[in-house]
GUTOR-694366 format. One record per residue: residue number from 1; residue in three letters; x, y, z of N, C-alpha, C in turn. Coordinates in Angstrom, 1 decimal. Example, Ala and Ser with C-alpha at 12.3 -4.5 7.8 and 13.67 -1.06 7.14 Angstrom:
# GUTOR-694366
 nuvo miba   n_px   n_py   n_pz  ca_px  ca_py  ca_pz   c_px   c_py   c_pz
    1  ALA   13.2   -5.7    7.8   12.3   -4.5    7.8   13.2   -3.3    7.8
    2  SER   12.8   -2.2    7.1   13.7   -1.1    7.1   12.9    0.0    7.9
***
This chain:
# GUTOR-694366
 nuvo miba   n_px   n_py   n_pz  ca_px  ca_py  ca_pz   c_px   c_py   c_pz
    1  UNK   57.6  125.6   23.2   57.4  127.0   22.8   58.4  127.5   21.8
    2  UNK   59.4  126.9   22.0   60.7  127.6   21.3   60.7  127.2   19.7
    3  UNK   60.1  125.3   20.0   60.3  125.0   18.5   59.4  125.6   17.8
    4  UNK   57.8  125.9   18.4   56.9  126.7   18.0   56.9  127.7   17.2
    5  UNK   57.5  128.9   17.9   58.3  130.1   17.4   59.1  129.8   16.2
    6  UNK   60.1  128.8   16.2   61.0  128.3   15.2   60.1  128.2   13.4
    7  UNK   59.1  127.1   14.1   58.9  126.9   12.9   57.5  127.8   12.3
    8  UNK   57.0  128.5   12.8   56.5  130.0   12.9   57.0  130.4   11.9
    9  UNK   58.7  131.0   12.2   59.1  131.7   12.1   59.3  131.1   10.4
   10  UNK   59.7  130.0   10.4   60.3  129.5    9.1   59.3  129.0    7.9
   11  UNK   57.9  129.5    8.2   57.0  129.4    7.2   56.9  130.4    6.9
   12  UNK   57.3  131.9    7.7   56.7  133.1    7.4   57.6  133.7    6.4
   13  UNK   59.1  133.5    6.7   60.3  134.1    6.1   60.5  133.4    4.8
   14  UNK   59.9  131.8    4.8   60.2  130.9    3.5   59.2  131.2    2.9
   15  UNK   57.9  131.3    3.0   57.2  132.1    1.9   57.3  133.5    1.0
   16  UNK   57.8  134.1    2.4   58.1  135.8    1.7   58.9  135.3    0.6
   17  UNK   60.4  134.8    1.4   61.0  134.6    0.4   60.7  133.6   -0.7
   18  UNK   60.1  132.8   -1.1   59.6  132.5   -2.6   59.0  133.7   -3.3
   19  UNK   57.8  134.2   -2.8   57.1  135.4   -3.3   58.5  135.9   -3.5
   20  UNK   59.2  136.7   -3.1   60.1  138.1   -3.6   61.1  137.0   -5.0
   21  UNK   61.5  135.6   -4.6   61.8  135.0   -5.9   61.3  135.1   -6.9
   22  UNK   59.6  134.8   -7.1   59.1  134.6   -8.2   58.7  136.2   -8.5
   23  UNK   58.3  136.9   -7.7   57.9  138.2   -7.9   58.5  138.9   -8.2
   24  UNK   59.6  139.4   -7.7   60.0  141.0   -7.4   61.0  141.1   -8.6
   25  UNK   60.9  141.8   -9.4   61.6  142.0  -10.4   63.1  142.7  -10.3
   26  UNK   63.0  143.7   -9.6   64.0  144.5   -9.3   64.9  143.5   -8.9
   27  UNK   65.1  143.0   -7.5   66.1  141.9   -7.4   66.1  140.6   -8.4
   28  UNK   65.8  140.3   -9.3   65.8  139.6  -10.1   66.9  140.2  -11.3
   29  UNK   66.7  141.1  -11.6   67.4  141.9  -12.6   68.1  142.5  -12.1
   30  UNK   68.4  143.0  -10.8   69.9  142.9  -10.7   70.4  142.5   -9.1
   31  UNK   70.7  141.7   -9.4   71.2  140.7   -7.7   71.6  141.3   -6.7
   32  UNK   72.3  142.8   -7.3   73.6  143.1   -6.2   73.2  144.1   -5.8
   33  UNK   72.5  145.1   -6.5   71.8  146.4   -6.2   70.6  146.4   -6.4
   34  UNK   69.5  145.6   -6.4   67.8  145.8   -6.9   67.4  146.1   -5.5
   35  UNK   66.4  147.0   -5.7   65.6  147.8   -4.6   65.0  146.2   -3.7
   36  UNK   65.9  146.7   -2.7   65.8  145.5   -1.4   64.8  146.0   -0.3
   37  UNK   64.3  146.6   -0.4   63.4  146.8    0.5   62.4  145.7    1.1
   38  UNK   62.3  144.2    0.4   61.0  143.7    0.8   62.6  142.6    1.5
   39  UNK   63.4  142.5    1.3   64.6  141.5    1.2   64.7  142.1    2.7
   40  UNK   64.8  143.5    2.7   65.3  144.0    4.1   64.3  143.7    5.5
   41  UNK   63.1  143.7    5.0   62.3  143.1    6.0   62.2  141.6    6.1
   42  UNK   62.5  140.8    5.3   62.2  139.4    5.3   64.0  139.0    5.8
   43  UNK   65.0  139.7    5.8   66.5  139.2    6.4   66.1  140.1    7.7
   44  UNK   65.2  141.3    7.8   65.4  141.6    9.5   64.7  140.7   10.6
   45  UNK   63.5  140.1   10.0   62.9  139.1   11.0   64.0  137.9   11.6
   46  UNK   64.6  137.7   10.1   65.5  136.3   10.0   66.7  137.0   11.8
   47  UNK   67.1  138.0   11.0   68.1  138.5   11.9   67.3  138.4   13.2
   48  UNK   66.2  139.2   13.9   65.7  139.7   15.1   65.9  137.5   15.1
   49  UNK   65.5  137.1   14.8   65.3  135.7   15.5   66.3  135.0   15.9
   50  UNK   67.5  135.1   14.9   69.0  134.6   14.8   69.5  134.8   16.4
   51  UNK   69.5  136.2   16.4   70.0  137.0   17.6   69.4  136.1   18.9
   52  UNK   68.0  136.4   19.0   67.7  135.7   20.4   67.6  134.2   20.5
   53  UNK   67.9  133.8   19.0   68.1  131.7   19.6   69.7  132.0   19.6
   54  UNK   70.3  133.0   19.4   71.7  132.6   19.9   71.9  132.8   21.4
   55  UNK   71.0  134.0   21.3   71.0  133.9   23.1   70.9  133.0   24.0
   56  UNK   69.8  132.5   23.8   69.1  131.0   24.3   70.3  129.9   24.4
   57  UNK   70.4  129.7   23.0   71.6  128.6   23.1   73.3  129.1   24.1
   58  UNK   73.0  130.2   24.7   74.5  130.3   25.0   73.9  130.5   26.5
   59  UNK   72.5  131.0   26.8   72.1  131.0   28.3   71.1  129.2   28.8
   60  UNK   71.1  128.7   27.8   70.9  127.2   27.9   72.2  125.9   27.4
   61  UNK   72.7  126.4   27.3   74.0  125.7   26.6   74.2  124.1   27.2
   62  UNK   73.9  124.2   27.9   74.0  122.7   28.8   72.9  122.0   28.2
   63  UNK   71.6  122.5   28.2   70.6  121.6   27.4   70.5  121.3   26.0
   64  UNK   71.1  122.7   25.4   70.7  122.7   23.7   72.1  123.4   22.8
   65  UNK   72.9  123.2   23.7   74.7  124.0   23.1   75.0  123.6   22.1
   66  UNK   75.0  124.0   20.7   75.7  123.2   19.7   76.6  124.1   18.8
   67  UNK   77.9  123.9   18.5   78.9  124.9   18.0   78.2  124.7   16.3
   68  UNK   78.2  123.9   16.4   77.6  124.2   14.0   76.7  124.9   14.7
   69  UNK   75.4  125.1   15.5   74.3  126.1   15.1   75.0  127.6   15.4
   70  UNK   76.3  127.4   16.3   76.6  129.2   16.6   77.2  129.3   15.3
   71  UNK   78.3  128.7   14.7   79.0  129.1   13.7   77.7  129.4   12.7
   72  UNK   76.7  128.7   12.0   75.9  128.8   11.7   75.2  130.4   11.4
   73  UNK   74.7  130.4   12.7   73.8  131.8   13.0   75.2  132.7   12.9
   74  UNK   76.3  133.2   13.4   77.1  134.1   13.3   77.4  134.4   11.8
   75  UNK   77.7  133.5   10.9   78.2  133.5    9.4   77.1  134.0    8.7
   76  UNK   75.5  133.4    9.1   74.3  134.5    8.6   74.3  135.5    8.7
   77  UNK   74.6  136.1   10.2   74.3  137.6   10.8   75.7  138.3   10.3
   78  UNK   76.7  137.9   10.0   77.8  138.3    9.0   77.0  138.7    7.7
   79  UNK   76.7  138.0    7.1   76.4  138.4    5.9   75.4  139.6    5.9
   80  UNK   74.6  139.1    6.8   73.3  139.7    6.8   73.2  141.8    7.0
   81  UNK   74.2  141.9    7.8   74.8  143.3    8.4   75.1  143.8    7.2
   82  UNK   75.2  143.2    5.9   75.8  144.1    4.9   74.2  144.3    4.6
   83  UNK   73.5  143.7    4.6   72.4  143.5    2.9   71.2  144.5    4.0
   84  UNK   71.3  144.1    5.5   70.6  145.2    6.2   71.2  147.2    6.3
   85  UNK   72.8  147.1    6.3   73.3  148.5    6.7   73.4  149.0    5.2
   86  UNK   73.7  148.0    3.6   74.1  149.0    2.7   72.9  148.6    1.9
   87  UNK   72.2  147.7    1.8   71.3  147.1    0.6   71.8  146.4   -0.4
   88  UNK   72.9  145.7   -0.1   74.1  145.2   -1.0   73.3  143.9   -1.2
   89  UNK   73.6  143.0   -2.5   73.5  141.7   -2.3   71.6  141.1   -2.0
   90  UNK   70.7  141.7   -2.3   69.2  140.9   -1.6   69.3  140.2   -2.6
   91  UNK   69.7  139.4   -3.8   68.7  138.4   -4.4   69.8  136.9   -3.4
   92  UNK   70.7  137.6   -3.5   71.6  136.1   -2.4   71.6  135.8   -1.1
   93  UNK   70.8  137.1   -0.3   70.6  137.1    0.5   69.1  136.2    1.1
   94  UNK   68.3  136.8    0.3   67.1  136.6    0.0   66.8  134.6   -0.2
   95  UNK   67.6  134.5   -1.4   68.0  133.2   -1.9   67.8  131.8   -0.7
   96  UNK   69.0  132.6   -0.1   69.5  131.5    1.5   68.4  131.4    2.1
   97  UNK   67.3  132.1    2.1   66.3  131.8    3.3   65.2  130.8    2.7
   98  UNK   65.2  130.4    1.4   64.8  128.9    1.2   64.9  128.2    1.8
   99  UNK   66.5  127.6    2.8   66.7  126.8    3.2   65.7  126.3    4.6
  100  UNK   64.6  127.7    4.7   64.1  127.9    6.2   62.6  127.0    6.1
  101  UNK   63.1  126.8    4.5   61.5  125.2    4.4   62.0  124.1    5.1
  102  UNK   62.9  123.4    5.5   63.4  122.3    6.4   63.4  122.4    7.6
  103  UNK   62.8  123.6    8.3   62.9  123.7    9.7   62.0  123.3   10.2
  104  UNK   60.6  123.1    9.5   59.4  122.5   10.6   59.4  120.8   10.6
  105  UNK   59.7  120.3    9.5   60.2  118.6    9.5   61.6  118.5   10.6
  106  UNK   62.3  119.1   10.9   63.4  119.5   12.0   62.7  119.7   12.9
  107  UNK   61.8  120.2   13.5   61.1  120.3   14.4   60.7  119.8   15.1
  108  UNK   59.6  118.9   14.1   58.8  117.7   14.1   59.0  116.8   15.0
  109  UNK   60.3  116.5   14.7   61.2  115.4   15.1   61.2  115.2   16.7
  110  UNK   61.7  116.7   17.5   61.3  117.2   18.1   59.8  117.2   19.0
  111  UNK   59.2  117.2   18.4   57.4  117.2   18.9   56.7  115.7   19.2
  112  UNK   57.3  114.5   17.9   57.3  113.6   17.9   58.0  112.9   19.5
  113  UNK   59.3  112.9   19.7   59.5  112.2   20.7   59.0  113.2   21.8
  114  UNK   58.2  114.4   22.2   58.0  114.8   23.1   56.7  114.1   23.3
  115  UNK   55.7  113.5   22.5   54.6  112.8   22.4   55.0  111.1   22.7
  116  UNK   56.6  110.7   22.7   56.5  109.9   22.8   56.7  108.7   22.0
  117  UNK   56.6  109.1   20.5   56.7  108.2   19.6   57.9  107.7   19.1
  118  UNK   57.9  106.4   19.0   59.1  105.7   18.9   59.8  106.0   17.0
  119  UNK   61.2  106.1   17.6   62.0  106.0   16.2   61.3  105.5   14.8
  120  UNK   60.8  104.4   15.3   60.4  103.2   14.0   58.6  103.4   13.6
  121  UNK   58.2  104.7   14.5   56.9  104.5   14.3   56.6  105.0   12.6
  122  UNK   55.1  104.7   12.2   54.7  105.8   11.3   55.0  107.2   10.7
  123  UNK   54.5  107.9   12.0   54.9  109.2   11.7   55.9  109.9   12.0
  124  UNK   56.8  109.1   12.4   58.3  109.8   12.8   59.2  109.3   11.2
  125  UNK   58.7  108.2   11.1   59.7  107.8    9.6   59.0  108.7    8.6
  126  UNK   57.8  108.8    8.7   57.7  109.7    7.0   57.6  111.2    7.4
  127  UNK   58.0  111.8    8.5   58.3  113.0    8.9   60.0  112.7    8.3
  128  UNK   60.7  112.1    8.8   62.1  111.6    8.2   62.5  111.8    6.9
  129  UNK   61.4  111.2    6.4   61.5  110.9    4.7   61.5  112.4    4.0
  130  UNK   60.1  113.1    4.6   59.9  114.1    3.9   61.1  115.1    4.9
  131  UNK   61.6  115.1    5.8   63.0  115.7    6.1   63.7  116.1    5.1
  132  UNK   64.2  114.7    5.2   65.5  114.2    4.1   65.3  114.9    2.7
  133  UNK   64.2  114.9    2.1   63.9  114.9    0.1   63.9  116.9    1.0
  134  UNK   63.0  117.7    1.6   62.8  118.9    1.4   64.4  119.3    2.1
  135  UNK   65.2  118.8    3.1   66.3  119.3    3.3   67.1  119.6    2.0
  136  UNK   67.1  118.1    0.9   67.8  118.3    0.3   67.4  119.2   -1.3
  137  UNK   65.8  119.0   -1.0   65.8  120.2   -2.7   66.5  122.0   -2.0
  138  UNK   66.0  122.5   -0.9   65.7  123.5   -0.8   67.4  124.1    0.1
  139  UNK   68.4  123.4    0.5   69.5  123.1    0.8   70.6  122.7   -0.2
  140  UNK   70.7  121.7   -1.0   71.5  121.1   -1.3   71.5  121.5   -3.0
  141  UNK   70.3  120.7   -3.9   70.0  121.0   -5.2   70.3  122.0   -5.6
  142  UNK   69.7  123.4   -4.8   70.0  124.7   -5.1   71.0  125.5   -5.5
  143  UNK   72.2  124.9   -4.6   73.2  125.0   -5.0   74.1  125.8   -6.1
  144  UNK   73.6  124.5   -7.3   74.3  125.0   -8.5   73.8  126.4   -9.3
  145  UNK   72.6  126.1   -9.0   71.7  127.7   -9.4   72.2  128.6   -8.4
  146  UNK   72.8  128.9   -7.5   72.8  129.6   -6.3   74.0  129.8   -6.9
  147  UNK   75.9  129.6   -6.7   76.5  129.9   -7.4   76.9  130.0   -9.0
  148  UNK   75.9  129.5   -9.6   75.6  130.0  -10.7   75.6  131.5  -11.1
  149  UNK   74.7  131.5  -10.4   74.1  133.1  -10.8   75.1  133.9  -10.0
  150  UNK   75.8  134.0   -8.7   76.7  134.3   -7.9   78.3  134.5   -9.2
  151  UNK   78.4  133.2  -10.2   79.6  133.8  -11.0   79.3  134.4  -12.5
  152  UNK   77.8  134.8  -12.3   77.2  135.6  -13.7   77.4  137.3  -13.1
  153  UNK   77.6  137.1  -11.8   77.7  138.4  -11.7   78.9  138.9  -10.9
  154  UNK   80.1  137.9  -11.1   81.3  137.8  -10.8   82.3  138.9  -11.7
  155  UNK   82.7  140.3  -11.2   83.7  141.0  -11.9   83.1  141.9  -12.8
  156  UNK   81.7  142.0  -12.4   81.2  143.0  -13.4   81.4  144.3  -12.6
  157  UNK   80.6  145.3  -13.6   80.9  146.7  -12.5   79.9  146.4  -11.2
  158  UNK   78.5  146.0  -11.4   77.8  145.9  -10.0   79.0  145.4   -8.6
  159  UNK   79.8  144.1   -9.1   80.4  143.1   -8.3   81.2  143.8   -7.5
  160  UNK   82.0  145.2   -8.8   83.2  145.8   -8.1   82.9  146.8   -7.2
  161  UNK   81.5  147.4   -7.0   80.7  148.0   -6.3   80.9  147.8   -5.0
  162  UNK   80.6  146.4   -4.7   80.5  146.1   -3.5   82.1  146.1   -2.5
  163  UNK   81.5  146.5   -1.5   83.4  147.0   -0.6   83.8  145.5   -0.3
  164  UNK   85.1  145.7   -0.1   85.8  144.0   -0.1   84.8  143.5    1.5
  165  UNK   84.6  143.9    2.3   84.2  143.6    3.7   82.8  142.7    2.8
  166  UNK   82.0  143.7    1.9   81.2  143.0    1.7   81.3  141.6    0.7
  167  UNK   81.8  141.5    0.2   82.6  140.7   -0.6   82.6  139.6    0.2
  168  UNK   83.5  139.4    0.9   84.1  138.3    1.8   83.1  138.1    2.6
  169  UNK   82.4  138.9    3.3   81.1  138.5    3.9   80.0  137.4    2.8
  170  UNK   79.8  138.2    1.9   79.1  137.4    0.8   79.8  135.6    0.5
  171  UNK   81.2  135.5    0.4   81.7  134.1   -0.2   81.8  133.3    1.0
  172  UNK   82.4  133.9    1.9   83.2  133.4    2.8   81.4  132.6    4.1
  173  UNK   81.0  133.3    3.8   79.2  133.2    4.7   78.6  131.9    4.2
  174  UNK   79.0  132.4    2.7   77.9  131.3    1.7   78.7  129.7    1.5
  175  UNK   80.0  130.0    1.9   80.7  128.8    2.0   80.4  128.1    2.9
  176  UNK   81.0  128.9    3.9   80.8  128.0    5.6   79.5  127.5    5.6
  177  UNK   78.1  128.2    5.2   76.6  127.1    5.4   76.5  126.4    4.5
  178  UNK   77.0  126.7    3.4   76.8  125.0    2.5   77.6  123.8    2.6
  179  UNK   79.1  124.1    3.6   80.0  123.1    4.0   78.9  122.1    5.1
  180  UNK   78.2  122.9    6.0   77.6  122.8    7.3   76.3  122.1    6.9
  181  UNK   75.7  122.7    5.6   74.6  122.1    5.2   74.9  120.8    4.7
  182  UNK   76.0  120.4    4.0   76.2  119.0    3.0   76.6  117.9    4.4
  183  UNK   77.1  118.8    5.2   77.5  117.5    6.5   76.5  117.0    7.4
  184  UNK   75.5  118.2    7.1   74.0  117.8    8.0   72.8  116.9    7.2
  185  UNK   73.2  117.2    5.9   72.5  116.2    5.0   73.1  114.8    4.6
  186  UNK   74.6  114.9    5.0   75.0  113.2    5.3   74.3  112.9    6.8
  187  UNK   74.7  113.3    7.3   74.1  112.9    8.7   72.5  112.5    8.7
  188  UNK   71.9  113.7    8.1   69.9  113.2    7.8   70.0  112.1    6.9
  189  UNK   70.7  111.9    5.7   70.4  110.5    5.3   70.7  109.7    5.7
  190  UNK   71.6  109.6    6.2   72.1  108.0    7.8   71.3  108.1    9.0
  191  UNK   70.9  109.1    9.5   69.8  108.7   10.2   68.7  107.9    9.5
  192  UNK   67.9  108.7    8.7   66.8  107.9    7.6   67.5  106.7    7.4
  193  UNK   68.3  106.3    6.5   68.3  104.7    6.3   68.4  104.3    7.9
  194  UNK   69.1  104.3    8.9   69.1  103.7    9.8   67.7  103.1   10.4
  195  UNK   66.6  104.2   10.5   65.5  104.0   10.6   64.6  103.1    9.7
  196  UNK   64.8  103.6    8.8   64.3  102.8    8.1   64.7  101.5    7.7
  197  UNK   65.6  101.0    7.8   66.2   99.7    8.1   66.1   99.0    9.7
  198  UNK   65.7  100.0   10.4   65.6   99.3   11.5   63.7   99.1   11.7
  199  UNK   63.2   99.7   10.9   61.9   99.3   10.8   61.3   98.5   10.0
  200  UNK   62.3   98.0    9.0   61.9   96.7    8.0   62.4   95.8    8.9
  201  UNK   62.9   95.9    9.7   64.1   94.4   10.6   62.4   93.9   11.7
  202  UNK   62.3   95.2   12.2   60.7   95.3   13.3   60.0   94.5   12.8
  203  UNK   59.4   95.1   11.6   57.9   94.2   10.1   58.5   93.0   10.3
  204  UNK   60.0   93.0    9.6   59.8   91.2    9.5   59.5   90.4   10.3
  205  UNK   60.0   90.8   11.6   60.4   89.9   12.7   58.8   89.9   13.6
  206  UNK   57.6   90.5   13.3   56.4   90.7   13.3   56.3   89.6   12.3
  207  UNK   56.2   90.1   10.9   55.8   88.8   10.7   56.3   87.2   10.6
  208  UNK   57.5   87.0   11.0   57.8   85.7   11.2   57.6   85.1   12.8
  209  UNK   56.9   86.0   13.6   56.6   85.6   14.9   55.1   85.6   15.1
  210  UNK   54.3   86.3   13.7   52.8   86.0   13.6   52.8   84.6   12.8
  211  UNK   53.7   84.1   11.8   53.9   82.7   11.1   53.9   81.5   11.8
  212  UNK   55.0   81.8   12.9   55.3   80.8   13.9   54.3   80.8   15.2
  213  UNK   53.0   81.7   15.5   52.3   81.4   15.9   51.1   81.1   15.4
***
């Protein structure tokens, strides 16, 4: 049920958010102050959801406890308290919930061994695969466009607008998840090759024991 909800959730928020990317003009034109209204409903769902998987994880802690997902969720809901209480910040706010396309292949994973299927099967490797490649366009690539645009609007008057609380909420937020992100995407591609190396080792050894018989 939970992962259910999860990835629910992460098709509904990662669509909006593309739509308000390619659409919405106003946050496009200006990052720091454009009429956030569609930003504020698509970061409150994010929020309402953040809030009760933190619950979960801290009233389940023994089964599913993990300190990167609390640091995680708290450095979002940091940020997020500005862009919901002042309207500060939606196209970066907005931005980050791209990353919420990697949640159902994260899931997956999930679903797979609850069905049973082994590490080395079919559908757990190219669920893997396609992991790995969408973790890293919508996570990792982004990046440079993401602080890009972040020092186009570095020191202008919009920038000096924003109160230091929000400020530091903004850098200090965006840091800590892409530290978190780049160490989770070492980790997803060492799993992948592992698998996948351990499923070329399977094939062979199949067929030099179909040869030898």
């Amino acid at each position: 049920m939970l992962m259910t909800v999860s990835t629910l959730h992460a098709l509904v928020v990662g669509l909006c958010c593309l739509y308000i990317l390619l659409f919405d003009d106003a946050i496009n034109e200006d990052p720091v102050w454009g009429d956030p209204t569609l930003v504020k409903i698509n970061v409150g769902v994010t929020t309402g959801y953040l809030i009760s998987d933190l619950l979960l994880i801290f009233y389940y802690w023994k089964a599913i406890g993990d300190k990167f997902f609390v640091v995680h969720h708290l450095a979002a809901l940091y940020a997020y308290y500005y862009v919901l209480g002042q309207g500060m910040l939606p196209y970066f706010a907005n931005f980050r919930l791209l990353a919420e396309f990697s949640t159902p292949c994260v899931n997956q994973r999930w679903f797979f061994e609850v069905l049973g299927y082994s590490k080395s099967s079919r559908p757990n490797i190219a669920n893997g695969m396609a992991m790995a490649v969408v973790f890293f366009l919508v996570r990792i690539a982004v990046m440079p466009l993401y602080y890009s645009r972040m020092w186009s609007v570095y020191g202008t008057e919009a920038f000096y607008r924003v109160p230091p609380g929000g400020r530091a909420a903004w850098i200090i937020s965006s840091i800590c998840l892409d530290v978190m992100n780049v160490m989770w995407m070492h980790k997803i591609a060492r799993g992948c090759y592992k698998v996948m190396r351990s499923a070329r080792r399977h094939k062979v050894g199949t067929q030099e024991n179909g040869k030898t018989d």
